[in-house]
BALOBA-1460 file (C-alpha; in Angstrom, 3 decimals):
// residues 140
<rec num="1" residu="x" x="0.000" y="0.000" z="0.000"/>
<rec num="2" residu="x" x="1.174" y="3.137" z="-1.223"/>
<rec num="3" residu="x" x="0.532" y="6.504" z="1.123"/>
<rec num="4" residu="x" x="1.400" y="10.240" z="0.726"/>
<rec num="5" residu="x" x="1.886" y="12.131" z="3.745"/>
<rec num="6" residu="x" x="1.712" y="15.824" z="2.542"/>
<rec num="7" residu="x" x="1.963" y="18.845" z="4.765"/>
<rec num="8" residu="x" x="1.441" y="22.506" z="3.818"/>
<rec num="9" residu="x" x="3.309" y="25.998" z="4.747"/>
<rec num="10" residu="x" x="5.314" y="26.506" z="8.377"/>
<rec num="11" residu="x" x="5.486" y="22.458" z="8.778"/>
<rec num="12" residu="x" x="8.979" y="22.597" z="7.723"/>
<rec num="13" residu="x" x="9.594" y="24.813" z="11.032"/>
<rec num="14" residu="x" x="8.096" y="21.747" z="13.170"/>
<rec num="15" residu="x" x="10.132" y="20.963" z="16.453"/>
<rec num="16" residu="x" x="11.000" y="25.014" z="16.057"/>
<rec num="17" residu="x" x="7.907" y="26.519" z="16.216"/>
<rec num="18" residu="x" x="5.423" y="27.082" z="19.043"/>
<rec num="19" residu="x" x="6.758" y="23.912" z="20.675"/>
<rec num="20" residu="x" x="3.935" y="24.631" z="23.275"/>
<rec num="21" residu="x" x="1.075" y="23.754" z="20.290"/>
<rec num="22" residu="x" x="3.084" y="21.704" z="18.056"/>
<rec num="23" residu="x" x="6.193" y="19.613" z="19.977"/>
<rec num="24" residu="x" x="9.642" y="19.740" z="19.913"/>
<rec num="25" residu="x" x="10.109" y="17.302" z="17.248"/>
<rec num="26" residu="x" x="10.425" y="17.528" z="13.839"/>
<rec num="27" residu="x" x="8.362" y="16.107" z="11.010"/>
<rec num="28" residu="x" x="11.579" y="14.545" z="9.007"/>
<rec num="29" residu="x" x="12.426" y="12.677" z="12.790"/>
<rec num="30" residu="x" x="8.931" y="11.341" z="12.911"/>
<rec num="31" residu="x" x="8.551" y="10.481" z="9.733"/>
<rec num="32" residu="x" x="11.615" y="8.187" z="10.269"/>
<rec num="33" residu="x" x="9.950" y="6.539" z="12.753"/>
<rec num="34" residu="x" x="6.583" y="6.129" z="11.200"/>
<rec num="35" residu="x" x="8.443" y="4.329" z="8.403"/>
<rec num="36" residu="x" x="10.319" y="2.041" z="10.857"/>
<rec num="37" residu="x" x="6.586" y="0.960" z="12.123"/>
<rec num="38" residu="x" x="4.999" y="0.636" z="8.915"/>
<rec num="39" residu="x" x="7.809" y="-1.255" z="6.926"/>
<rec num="40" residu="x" x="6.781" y="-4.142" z="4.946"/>
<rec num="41" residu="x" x="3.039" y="-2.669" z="5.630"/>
<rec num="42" residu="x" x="2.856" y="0.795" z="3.737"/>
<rec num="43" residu="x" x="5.552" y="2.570" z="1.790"/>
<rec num="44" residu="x" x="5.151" y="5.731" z="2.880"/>
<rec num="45" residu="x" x="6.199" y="9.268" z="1.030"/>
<rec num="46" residu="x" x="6.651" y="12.605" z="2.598"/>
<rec num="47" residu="x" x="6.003" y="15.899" z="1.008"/>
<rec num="48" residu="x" x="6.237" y="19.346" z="2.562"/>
<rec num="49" residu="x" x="5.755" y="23.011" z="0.913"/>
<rec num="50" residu="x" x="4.906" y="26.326" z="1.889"/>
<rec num="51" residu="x" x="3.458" y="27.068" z="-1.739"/>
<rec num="52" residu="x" x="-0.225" y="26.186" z="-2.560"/>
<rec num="53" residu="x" x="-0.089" y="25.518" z="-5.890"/>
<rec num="54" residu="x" x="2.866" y="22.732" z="-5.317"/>
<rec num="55" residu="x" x="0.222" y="21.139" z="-2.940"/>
<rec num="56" residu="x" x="-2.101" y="21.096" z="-5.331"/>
<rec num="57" residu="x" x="0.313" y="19.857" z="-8.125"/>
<rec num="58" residu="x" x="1.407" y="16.874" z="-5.621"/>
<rec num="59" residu="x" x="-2.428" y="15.613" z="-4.788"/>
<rec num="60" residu="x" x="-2.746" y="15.506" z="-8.801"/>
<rec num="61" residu="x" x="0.397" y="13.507" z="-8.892"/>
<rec num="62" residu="x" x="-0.632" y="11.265" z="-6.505"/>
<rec num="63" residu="x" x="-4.322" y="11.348" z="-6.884"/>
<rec num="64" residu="x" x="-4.810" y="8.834" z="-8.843"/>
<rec num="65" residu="x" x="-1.956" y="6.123" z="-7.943"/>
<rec num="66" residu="x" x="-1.557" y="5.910" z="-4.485"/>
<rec num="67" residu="x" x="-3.241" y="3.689" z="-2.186"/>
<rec num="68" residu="x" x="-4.179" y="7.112" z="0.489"/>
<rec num="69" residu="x" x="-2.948" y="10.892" z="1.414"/>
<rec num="70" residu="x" x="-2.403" y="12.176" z="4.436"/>
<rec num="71" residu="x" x="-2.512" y="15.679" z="4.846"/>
<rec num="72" residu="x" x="-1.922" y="18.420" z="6.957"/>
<rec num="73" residu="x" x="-2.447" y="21.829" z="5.003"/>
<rec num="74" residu="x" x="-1.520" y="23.822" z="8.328"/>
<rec num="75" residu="x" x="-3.388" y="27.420" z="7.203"/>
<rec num="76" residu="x" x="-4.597" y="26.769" z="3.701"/>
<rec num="77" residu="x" x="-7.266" y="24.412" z="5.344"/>
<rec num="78" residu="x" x="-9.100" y="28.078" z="6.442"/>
<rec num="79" residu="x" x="-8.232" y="29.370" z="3.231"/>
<rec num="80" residu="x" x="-7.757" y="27.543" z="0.065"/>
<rec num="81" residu="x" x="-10.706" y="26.598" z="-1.916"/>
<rec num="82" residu="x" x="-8.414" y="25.645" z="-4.452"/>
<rec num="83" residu="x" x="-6.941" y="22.654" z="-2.560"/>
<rec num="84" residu="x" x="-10.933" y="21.623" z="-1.333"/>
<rec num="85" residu="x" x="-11.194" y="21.219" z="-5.051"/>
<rec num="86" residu="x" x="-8.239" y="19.272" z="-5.529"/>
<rec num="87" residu="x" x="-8.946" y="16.737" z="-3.184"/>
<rec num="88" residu="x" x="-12.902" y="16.637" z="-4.221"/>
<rec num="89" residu="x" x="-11.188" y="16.383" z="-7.966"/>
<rec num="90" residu="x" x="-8.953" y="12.949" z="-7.341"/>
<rec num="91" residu="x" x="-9.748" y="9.588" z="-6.213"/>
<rec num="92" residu="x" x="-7.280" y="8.725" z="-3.672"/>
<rec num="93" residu="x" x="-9.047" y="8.588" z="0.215"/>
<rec num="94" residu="x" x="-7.468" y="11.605" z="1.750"/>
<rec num="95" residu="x" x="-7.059" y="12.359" z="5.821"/>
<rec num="96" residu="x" x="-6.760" y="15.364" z="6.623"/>
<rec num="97" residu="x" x="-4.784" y="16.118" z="10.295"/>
<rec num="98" residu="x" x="-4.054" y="18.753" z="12.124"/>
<rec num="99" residu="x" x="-1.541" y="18.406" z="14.868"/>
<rec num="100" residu="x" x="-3.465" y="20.650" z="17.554"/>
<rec num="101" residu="x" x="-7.263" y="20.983" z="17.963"/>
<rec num="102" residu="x" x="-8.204" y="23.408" z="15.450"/>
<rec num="103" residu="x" x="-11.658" y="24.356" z="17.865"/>
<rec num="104" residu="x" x="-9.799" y="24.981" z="21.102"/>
<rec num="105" residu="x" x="-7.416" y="27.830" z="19.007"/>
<rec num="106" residu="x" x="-8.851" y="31.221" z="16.880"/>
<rec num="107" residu="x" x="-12.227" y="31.081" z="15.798"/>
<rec num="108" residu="x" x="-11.436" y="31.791" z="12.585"/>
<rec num="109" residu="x" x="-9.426" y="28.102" z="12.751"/>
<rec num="110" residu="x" x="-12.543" y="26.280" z="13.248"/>
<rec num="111" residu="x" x="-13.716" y="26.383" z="9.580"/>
<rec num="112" residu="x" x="-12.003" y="23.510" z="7.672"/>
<rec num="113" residu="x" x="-12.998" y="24.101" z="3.657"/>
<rec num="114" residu="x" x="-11.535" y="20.823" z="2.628"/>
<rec num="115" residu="x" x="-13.097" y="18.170" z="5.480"/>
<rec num="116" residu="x" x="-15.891" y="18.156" z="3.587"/>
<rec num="117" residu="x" x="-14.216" y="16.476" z="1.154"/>
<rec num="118" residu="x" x="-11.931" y="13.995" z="2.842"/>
<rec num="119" residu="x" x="-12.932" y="10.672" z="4.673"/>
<rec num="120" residu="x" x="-12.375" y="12.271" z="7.879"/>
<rec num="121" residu="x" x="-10.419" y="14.876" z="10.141"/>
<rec num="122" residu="x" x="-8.040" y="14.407" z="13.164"/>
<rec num="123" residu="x" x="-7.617" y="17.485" z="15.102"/>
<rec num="124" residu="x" x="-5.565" y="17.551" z="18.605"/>
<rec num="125" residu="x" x="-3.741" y="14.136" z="19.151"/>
<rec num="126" residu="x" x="-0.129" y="15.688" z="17.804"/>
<rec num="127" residu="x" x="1.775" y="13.655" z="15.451"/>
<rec num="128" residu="x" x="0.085" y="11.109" z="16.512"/>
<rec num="129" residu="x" x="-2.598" y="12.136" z="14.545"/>
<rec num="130" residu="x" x="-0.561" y="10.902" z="11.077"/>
<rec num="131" residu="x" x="-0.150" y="7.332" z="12.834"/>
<rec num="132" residu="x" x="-3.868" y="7.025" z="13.515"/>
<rec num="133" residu="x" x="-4.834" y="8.258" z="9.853"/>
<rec num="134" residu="x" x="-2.106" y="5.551" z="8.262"/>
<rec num="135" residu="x" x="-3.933" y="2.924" z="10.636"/>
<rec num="136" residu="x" x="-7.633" y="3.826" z="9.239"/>
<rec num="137" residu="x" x="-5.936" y="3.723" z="5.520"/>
<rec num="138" residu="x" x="-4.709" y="0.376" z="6.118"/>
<rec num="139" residu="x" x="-8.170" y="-0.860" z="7.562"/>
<rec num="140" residu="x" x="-9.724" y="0.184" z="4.362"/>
């Protein structure tokens, strides 16, 4: 099985910034270890940009070959109707996380325009959240 884990802009900075909301480690470490659990299971890919159109370019590429998508589009998930339609547009199950709870933060963070169109939203278990979205992939 064949999963993308994509994040959008300021998750390069993870382990850096706001440690208090996001942890003090980075994606690339946990990544490392999410591949370490899931090996022989999933091959998992990582992709990470601050630009929205390169997000939207990668859920084409992958839209229609891999097996799921994770993703974590950090601000553009208040924002881009552009991505929304991406992931309505391709045929790949996508998860969409978000490493803190979205509804305990600024109002204006508890409007999601892309849940709508994904099989379902974490919000508020930390990384963790990108382990329990591989596990529902893999259940099917």
């Amino acid at each position: 099985m064949k999963i993308q884990i994509i994040n959008g802009p300021n998750l390069n900075l993870l382990g850096k910034r706001e440690p208090g909301i996001y942890g003090s480690k980075s994606f690339e470490t946990y990544f490392t270890e999410l591949q370490a659990k899931y090996t022989g299971t999933a091959e998992l890919a990582y992709y990470q940009s601050n630009v929205e159109g390169e997000l939207i370019n990668k859920l084409h590429e992958v839209g229609f070959s891999y097996d799921g998508i994770v993703i974590n589009m950090g601000a553009y998930t208040h924002t881009s109707v552009a991505i929304a339609d991406a992931i309505a547009g391709i045929k790949t199950p996508v998860i969409e996380v978000h490493i803190s709870n979205i509804y305990a933060r600024e109002e204006f963070r508890h409007i999601s325009l892309s849940g709508r169109n994904c099989r379902g939203v974490l919000t508020g278990f930390g990384l963790d959240g990108y382990r329990l979205a591989i596990e529902n992939l893999l259940a099917g």
